[in-house]
N, C-alpha and C positions, 0 to 999 in steps of 0.2 A: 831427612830427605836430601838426597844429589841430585841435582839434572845438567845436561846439557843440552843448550839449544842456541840455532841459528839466529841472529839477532831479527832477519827479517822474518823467522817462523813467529818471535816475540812482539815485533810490530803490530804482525798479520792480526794475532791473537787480542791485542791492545785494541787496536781499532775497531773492533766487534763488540768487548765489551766495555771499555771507557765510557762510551756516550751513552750508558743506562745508569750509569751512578749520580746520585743526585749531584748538586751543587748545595742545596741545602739540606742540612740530614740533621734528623734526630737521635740515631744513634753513632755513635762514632765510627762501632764496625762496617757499618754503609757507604764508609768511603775507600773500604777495602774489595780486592774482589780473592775469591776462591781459588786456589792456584792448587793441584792436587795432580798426584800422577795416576793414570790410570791404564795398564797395562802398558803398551810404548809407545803410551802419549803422556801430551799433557791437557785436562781439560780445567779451562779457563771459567768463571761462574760470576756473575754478579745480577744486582737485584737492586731495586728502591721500596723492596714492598709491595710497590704497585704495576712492575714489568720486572722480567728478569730473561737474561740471556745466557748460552752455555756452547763452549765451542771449544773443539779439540785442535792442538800444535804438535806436530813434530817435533822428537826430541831422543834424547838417549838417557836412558834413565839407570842411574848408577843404584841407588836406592830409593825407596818407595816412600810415600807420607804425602803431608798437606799441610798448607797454611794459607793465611788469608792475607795482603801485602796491601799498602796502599798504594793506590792506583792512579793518582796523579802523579807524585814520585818516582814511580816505577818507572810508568810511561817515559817521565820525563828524563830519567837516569838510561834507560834505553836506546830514546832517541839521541842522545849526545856523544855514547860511548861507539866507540870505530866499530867497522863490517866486521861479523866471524862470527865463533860459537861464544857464547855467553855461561858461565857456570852460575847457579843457584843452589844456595843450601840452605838448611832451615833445623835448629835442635829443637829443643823440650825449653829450653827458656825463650822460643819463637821470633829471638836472632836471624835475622834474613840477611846472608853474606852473596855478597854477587860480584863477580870476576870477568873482568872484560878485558883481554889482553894485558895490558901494563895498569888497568885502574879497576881500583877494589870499593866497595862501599860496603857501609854495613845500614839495616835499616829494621825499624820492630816490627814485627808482626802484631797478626790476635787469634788464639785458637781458634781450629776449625771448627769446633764443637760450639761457639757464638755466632758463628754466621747462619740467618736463617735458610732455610731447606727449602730447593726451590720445587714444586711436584714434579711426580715423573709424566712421561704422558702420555696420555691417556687415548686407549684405540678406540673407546668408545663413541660411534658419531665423528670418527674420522674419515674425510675423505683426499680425494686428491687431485691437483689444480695444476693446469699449464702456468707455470712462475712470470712468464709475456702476461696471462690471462689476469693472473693477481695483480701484477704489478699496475697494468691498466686499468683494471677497476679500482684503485687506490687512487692511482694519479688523479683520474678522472674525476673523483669525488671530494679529496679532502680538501679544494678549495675554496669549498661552500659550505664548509663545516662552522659553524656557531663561534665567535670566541668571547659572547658572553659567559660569563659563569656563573649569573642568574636561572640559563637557560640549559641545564646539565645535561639534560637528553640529547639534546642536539650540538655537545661539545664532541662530537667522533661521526664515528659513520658506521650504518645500520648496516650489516648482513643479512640476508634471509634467505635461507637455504629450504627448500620446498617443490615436489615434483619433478627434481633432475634438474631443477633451473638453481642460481645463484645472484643474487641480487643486490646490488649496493647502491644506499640512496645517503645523501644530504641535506643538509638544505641550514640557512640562517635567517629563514623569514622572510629575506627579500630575494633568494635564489634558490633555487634546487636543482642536483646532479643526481643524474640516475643511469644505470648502466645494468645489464644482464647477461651472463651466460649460460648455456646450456650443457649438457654432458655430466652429470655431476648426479651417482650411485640417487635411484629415486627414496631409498632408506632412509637415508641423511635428512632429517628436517634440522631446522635453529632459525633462532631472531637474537641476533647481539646486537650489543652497541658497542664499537670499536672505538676507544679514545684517539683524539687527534695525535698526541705522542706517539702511541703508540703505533699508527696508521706510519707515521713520519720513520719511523725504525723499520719497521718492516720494508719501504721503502727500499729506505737507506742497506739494509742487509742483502738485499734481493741486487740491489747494483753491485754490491760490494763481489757478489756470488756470482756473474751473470752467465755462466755456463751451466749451471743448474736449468734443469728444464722442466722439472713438475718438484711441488711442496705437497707437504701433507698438511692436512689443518684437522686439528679437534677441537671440539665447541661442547661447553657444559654450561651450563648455569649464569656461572661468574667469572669463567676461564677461554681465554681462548688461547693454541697453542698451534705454533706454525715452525715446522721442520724446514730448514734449508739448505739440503745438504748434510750436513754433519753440526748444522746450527741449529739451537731450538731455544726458538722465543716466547715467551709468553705473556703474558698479559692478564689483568683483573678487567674485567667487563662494564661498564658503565650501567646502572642500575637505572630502572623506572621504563615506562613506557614512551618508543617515538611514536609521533604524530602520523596521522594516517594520509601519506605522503599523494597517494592517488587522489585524494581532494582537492591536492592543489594542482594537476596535472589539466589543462582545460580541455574538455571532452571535444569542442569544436572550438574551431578556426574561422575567421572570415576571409583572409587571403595569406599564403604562400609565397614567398619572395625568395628565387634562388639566388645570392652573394655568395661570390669567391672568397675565400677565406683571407689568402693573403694580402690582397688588396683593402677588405674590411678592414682586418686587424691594425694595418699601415694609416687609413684613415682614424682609426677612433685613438691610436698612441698620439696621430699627431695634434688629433685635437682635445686630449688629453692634456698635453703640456701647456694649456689655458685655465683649465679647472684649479679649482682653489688643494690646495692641500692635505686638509681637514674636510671628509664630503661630508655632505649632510642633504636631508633630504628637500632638497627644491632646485628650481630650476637654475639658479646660480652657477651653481655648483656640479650640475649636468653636462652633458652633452647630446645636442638632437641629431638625433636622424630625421631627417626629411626626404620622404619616398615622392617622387614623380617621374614623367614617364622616361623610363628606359635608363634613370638613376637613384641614385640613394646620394643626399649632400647629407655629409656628416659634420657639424658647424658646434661653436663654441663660443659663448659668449659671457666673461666672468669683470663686475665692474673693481677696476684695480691691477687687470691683469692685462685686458686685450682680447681679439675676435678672431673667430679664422672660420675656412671651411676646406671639405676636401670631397672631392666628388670621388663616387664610386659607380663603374656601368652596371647595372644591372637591366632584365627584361621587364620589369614593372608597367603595368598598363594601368593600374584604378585608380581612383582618384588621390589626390593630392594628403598627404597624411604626414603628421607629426608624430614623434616619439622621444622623449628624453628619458636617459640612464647614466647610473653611474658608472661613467668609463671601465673601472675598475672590475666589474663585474662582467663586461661585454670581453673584455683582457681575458680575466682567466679563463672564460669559456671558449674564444678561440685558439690560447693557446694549445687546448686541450682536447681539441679536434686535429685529427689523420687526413680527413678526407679535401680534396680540393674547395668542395662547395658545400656552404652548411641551406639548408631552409628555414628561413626567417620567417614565424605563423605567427600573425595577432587576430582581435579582435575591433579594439578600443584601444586609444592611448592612454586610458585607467588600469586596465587589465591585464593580466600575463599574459608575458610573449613565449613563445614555445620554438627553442631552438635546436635541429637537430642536424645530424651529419648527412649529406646527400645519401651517399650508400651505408654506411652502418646504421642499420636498425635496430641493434642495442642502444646505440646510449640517447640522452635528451637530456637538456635543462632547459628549468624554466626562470625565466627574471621578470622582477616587478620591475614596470615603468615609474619614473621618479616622478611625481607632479608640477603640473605644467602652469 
């Protein structure tokens, strides 16, 4: 195999699939990736087993073949050597020669024929999604994702694709995010469990792409597989059954409180920086809101640290009410709101609070109140 290629086509290609190779492997070839010519390209491959990504570069291709390089190396041999076109070669004793102006290296390969086979994909139960529309439903979910690993079901975020709607929910026992949209082929049914890695990749690829304007997605069993562009990522499915999420959604309300988002968020960071470091659940280590009329005092008081409070205007008229949370929890859920003003629904200072965006009527989370 001969190629040549632009150093930044080689960057481009690195940065896609670098960050799927483990750091810890069990087998050696895993910390190699795919490097193969195909037709006049070149497509780039790798995998942990447990995700795997594939994506084609620009190149000139003098002779055809494959081999598999390692890919920290490579990377790293890339990023250092000067702007221009790059040569790669590769024989039958999987010698990997590379040529960058005035600097040569040489580095081993391992046959193509030991790298595992990542699937092709699959039309079946595929549909397709405005990439704003994925990318939002991601954001907006995986910060409520589990990171027990006692709690497997709830380490990713559920899909469920059902009657033209598409739905992704979260949740780690003391939060849940929920989000919907519409438009989506009424054929298509599924329930996955999306692992947090692999939620974080897709991400990550979707920015990387961000002129791309709809993805495909196929869902099977234990697979799920998302085209972007000329990128296609896949994923192993997280096994077992999620929790039946509309349980914990509270059917009724006893009051509604509209708060400005940015004004909230600005109170609860600064009375954030009183809370202890380590939360845990009690009042210590909390932060209250306290609703009265025609405010919200967002107050903090950790013994070792210091007190503060910050007022927030709001229309409030009922009676006088407590609430303590963990900052952190009240954080990701505003940052994660578009709209100017969310509505703040409790019941009880025991009970979950149900927070949603003025005007989007898709999304809601809910958060348990810390004990007071």
């Amino acid at each position: 195999m001969k190629v040549i290629c632009a150093k930044d086509e080689l960057m481009k290609g690195m940065q896609i699939v670098q960050p799927v190779i483990a750091s810890k492997i069990t087998l050696p070839v895993l910390s190699n990736f795919l490097f193969e010519t195909e037709k006049d390209k070149i497509k780039l491959s790798a995998t942990d087993l447990e995700i795997g990504v594939t994506c084609y570069i620009k190149a000139e291709i003098v002779s055809e073949g494959a081999i598999t390089i390692p890919a920290k190396r490579f990377s790293d041999i890339i990023k250092e050597v000067s702007d221009g076109n790059i040569e790669i070669k590769s024989d039958e004793t999987n010698q990997i020669n590379i040529k960058a102006n005035k600097s040569k290296f040489v580095l081993m390969g391992i046959d193509k024929k030991d790298y595992p086979t990542l699937p092709d994909f699959q039309k079946e139960n595929m549909f397709s999604l405005k990439t704003q529309v994925l990318n939002s439903m991601l954001k907006k979910t995986i910060f409520a994702v589990s990171k027990d690993s006692q709690r497997y079901v709830l380490n990713g975020v559920c899909f469920i694709v059902e009657d033209g709607t598409i739905k992704a929910v979260s949740t780690d026992g003391r939060r849940l995010s929920y989000i919907n949209s519409d438009g989506i082929d009424k054929k298509i049914k599924g329930k996955v469990i999306i692992p947090t890695k692999a939620v974080s990749d897709i991400l990550r690829l979707i920015s990387a792409n961000d002129k791309v304007e709809e993805v495909k997605i196929s869902l099977s069993d234990n697979l799920m597989t998302v085209m972007i562009g000329d990128i296609t990522f896949q994923t192993k499915l997280i096994e077992g059954v999620f929790p039946n999420y509309e349980q914990v959604i509270p059917k009724k309300t006893m009051s509604k409180i509209k708060l400005n988002v940015a004004n909230t968020i600005s109170a609860v960071k600064q009375m954030a920086l009183l809370t202890g470091d380590k939360l845990v659940a009690d009042r210590a280590s909390s932060i209250k809101l306290s609703f009265e009329k025609n405010k919200m005092i967002v107050s903090a008081n950790t013994v070792g640290l210091g007190s503060g409070e910050a007022e927030v205007e709001t229309e409030y008229s009922g009676e006088v009410f407590d609430i303590n949370f963990n900052p952190n929890y009240i954080k990701d859920i505003l940052q994660n709101i578009e709209d100017e003003n969310i509505y703040f629904a409790y019941t009880t200072s025991q009970n979950p609070v149900v927070i949603t965006p003025e005007k989007d009527k898709n999304y809601l989370c809910v958060v348990m109140p810390m004990r007071s």
